[in-house]
NUTITOR-601480 format. One line per field, with one value per residue: residue number from 0; x, y, z of N, C-alpha, C in turn. Coordinates in nm, 3 decimals. Layout:
residues N
zake <- [NUM:...]
n.px <- [X:...]
n.py <- [Y:...]
n.pz <- [Z:...]
ca.px <- [X:...]
ca.py <- [Y:...]
ca.pz <- [Z:...]
c.px <- [X:...]
c.py <- [Y:...]
c.pz <- [Z:...]
//
This chain:
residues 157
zake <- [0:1:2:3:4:5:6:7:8:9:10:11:12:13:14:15:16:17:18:19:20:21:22:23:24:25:26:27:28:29:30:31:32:33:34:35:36:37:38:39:40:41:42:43:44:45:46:47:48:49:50:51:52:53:54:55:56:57:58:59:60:61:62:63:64:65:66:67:68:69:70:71:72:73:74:75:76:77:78:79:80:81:82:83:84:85:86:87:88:89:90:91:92:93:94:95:96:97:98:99:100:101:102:103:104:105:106:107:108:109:110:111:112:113:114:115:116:117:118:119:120:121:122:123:124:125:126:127:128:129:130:131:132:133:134:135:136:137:138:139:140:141:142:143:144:145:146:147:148:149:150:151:152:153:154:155:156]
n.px <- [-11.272:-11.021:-10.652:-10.520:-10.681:-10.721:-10.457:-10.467:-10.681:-10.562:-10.367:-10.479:-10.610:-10.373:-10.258:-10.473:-10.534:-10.235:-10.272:-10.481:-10.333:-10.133:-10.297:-10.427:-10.232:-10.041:-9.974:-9.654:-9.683:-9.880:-9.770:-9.609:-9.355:-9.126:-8.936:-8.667:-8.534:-8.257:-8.023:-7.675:-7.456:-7.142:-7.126:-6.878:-6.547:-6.257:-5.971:-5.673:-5.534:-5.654:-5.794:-5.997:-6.189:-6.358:-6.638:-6.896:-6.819:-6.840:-7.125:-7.426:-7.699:-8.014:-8.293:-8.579:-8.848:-8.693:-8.434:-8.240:-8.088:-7.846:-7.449:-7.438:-7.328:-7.040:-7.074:-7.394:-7.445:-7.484:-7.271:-7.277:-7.159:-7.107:-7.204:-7.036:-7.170:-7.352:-7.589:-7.851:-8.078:-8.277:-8.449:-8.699:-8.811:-9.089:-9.342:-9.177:-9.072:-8.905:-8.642:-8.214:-7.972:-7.587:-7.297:-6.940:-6.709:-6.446:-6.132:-5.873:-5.715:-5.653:-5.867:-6.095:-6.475:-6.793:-7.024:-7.390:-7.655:-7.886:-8.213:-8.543:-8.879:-9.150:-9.435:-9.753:-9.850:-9.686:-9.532:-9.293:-8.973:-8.789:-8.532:-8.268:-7.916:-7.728:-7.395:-7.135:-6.796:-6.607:-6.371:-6.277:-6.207:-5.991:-5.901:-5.958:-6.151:-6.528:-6.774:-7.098:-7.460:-7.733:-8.070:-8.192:-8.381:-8.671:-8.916:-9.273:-9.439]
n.py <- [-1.503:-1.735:-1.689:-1.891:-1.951:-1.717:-1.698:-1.957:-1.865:-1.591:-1.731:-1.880:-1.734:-1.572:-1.785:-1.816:-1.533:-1.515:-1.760:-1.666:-1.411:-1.573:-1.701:-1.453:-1.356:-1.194:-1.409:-1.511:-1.503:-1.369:-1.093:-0.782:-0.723:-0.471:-0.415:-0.229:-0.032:0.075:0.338:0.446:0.756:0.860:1.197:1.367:1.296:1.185:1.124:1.070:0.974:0.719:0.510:0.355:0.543:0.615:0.506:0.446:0.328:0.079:0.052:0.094:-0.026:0.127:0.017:0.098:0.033:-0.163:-0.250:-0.450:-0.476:-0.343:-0.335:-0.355:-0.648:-0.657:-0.815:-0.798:-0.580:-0.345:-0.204:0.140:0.254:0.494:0.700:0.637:0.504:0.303:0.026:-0.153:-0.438:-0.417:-0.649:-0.551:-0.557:-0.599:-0.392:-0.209:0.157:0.401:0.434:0.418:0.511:0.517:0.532:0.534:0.817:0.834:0.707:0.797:0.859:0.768:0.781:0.829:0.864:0.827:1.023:1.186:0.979:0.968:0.964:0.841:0.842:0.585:0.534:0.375:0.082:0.070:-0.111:-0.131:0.084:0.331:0.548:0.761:0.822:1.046:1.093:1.326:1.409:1.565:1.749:1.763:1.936:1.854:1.673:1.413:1.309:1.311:1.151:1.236:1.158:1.197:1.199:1.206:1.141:1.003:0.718:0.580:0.305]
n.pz <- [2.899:2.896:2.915:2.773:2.585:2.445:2.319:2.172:2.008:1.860:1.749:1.557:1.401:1.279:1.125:0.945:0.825:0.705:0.535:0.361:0.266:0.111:-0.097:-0.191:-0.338:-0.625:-0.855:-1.031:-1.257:-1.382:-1.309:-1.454:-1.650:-1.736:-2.036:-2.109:-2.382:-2.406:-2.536:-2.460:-2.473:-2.478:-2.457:-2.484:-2.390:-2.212:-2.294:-2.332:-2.534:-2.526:-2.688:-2.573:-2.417:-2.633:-2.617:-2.378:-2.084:-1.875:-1.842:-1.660:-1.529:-1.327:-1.132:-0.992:-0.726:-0.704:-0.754:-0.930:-1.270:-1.278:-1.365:-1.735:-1.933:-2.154:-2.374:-2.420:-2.557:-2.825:-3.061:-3.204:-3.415:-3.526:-3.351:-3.161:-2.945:-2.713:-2.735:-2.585:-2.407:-2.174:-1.932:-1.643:-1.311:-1.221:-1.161:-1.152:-1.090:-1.158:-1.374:-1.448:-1.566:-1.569:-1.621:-1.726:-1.915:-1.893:-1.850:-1.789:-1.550:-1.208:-1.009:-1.139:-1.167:-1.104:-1.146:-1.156:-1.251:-1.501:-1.421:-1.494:-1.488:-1.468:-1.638:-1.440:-1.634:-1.855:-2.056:-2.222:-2.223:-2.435:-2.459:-2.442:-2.290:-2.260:-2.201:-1.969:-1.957:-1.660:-1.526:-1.175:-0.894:-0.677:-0.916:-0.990:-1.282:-1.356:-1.452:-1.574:-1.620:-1.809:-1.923:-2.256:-2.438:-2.465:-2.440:-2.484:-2.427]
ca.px <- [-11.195:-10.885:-10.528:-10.441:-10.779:-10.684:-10.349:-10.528:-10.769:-10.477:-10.290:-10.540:-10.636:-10.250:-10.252:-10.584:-10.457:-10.136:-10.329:-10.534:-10.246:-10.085:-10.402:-10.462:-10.083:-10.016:-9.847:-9.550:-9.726:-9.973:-9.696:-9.615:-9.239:-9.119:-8.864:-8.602:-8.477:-8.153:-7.868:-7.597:-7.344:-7.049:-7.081:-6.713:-6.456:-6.109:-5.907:-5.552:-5.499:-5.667:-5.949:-6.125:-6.322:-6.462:-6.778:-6.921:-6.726:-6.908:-7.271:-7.495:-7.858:-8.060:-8.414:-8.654:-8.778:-8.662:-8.357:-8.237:-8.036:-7.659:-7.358:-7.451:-7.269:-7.040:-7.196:-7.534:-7.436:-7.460:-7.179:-7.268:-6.982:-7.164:-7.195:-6.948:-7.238:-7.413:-7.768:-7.867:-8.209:-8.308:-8.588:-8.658:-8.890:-9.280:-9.355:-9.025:-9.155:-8.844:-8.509:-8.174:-7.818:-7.476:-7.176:-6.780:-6.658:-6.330:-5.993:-5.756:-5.667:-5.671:-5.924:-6.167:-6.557:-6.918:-7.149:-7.527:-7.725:-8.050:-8.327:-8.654:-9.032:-9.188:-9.576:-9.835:-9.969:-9.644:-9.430:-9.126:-8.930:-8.747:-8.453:-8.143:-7.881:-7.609:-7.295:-7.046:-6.762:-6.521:-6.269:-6.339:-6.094:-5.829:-5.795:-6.008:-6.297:-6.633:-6.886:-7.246:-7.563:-7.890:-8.189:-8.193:-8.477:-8.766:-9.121:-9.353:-9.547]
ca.py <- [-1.596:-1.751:-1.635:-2.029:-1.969:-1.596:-1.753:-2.044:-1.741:-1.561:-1.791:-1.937:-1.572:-1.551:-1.862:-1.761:-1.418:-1.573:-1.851:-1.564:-1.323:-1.627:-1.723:-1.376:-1.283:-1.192:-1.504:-1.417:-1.551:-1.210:-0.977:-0.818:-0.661:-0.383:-0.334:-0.104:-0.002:0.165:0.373:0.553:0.815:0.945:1.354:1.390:1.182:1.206:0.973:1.037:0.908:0.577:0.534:0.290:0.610:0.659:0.427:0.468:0.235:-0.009:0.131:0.037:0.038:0.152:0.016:0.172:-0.001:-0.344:-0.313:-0.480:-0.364:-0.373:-0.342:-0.415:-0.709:-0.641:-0.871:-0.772:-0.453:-0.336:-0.115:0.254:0.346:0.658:0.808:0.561:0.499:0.130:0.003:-0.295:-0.412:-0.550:-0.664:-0.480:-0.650:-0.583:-0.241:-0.072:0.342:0.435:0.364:0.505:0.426:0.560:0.488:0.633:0.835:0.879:0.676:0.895:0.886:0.608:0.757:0.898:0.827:0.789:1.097:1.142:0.878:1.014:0.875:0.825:0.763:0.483:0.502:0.265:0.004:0.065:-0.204:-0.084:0.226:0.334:0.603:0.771:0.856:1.149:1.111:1.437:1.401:1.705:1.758:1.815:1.980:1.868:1.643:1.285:1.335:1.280:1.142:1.277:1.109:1.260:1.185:1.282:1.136:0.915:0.722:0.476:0.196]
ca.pz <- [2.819:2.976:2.857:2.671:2.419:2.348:2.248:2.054:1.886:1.812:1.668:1.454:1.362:1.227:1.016:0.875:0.757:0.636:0.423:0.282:0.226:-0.017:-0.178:-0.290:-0.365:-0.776:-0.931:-1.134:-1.455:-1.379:-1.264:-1.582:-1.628:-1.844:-2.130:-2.157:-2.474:-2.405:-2.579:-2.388:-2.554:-2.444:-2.565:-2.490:-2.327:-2.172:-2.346:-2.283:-2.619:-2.507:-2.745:-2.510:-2.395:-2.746:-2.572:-2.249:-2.003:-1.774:-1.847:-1.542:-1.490:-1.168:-1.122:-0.815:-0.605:-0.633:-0.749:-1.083:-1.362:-1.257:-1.492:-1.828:-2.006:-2.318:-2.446:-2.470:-2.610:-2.924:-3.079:-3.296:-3.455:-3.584:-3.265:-3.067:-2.875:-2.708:-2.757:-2.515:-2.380:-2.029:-1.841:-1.562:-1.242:-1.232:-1.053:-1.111:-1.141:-1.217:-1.393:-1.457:-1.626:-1.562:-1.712:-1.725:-1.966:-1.826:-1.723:-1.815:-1.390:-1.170:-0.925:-1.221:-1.078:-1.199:-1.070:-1.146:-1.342:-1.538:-1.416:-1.645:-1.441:-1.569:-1.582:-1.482:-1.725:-1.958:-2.113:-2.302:-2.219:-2.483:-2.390:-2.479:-2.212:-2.323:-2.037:-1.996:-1.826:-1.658:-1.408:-1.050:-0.865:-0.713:-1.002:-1.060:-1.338:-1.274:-1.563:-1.516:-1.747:-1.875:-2.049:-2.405:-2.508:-2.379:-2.507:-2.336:-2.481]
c.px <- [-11.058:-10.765:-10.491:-10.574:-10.764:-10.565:-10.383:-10.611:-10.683:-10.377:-10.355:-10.578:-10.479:-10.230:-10.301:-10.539:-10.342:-10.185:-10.374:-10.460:-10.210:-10.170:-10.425:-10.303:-10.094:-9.879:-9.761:-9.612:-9.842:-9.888:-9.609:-9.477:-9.207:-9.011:-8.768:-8.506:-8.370:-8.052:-7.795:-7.456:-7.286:-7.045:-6.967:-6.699:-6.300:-6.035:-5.733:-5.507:-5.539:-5.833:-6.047:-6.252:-6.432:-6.621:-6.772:-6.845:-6.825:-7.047:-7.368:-7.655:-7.949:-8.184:-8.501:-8.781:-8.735:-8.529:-8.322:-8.145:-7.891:-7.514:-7.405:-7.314:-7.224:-7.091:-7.304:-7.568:-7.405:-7.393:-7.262:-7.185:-7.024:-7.125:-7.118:-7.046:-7.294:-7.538:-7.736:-8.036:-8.208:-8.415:-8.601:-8.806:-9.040:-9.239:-9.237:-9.116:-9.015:-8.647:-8.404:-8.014:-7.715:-7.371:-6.985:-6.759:-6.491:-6.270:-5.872:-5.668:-5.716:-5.797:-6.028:-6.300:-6.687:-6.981:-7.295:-7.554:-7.883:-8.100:-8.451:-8.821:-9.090:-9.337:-9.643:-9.867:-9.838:-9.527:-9.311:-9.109:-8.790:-8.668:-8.331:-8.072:-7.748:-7.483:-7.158:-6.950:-6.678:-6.437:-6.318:-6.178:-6.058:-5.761:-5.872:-6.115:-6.389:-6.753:-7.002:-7.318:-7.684:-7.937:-8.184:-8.308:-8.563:-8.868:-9.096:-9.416:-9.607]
c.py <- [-1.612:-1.731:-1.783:-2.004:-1.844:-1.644:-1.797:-1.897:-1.673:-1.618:-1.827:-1.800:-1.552:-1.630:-1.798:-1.643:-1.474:-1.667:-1.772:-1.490:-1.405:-1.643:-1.583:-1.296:-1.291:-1.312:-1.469:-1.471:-1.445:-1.105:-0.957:-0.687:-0.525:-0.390:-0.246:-0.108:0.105:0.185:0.483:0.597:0.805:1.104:1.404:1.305:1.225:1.113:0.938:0.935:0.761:0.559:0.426:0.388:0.631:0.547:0.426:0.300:0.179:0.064:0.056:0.083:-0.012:0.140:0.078:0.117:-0.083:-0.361:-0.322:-0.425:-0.415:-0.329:-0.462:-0.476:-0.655:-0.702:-0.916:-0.647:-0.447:-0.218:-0.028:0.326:0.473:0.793:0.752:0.590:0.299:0.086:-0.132:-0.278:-0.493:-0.538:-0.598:-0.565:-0.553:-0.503:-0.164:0.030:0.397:0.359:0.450:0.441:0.574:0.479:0.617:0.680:0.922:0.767:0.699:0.893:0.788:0.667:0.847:0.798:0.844:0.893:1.054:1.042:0.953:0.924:0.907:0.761:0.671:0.488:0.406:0.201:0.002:-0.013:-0.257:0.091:0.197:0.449:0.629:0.845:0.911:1.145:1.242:1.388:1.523:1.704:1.826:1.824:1.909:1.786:1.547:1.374:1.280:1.275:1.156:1.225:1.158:1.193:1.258:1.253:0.962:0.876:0.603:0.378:0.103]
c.pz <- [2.885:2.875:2.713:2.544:2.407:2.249:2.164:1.893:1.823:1.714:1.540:1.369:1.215:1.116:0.923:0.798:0.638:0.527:0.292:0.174:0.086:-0.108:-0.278:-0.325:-0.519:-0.803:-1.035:-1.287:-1.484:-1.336:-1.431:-1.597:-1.788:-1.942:-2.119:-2.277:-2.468:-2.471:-2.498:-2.466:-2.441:-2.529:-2.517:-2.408:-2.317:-2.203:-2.346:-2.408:-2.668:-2.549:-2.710:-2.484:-2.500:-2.690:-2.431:-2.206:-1.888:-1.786:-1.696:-1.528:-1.324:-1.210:-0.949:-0.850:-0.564:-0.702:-0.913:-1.130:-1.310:-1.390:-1.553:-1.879:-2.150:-2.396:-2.490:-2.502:-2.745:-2.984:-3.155:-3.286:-3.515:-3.475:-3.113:-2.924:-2.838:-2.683:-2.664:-2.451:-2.273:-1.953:-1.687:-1.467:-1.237:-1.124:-1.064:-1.182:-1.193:-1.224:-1.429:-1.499:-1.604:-1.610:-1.725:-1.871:-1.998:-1.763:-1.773:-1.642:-1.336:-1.063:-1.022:-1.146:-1.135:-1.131:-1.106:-1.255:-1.393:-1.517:-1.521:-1.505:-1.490:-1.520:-1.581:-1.606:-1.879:-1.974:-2.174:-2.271:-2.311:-2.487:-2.400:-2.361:-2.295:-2.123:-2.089:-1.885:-1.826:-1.508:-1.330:-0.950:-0.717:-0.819:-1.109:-1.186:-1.320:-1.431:-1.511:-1.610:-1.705:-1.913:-2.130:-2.458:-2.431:-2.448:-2.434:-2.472:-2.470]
//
């Protein structure tokens, strides 16, 4: 076979595949996304008198592996003045396994900083995660503080 019809075979080979690949790709009206039902405390806070901390500060959510999530909007948060805590809900993209929110509870100091985020697994085939995140924060030496968040509580459905 001469080198110009391997090319041709090849090429046509490449389309072919490629045609295929789209034909059998999942259309987003079958890709099927999840839920999250989230509240995040603050179980203490550095407030320097400044009772903004009484509620977690910029809450943020981490999706894996595509992404998603971002700082949550104040206003798609819902206040509890019980436990000066914030309920909000967001869609998260088809296939995320796992998710995870952080948030400040600290600016008492101008270079105060967000550490870990609890993450949460999300299993196959499930549709709403529903999920409470507890954030601590504490001084790290030489000075800034450093808010850390947990899982407190978790269900699937």
């Amino acid at each position: 076979m001469n080198p110009a019809r391997r090319v041709l075979a090849l090429g046509a080979a490449l389309v072919t595949t490629g045609v295929l690949s789209l034909a059998l790709a999942p259309s987003p009206a079958m890709a099927g996304t999840v839920t999250l039902q989230a509240t995040v405390d603050c179980l203490n806070y550095n407030s320097f008198g400044d009772t903004r901390d009484w509620y977690p500060i910029s809450p943020s959510v981490g999706a894996s592996p595509y992404g998603g999530g971002g700082t949550v909007p104040y206003t798609s948060m819902v206040a509890v003045p019980a436990t000066h805590a914030w309920q909000f809900t967001q869609t998260l993209p088809s296939g995320t396994t796992s998710v995870s929110v952080s948030a400040m509870c600290s600016e008492g100091h101008t270079y105060d900083f967000a550490g870990s985020a609890g993450g949460v697994s999300i299993p196959a085939g499930t549709t709403t995660v529903t999920a409470t995140w507890g954030c601590t924060t504490a001084p790290v030496y030489p000075g800034p503080w450093m808010t850390n968040c947990s899982v407190q509580s978790v269900s699937y459905s």
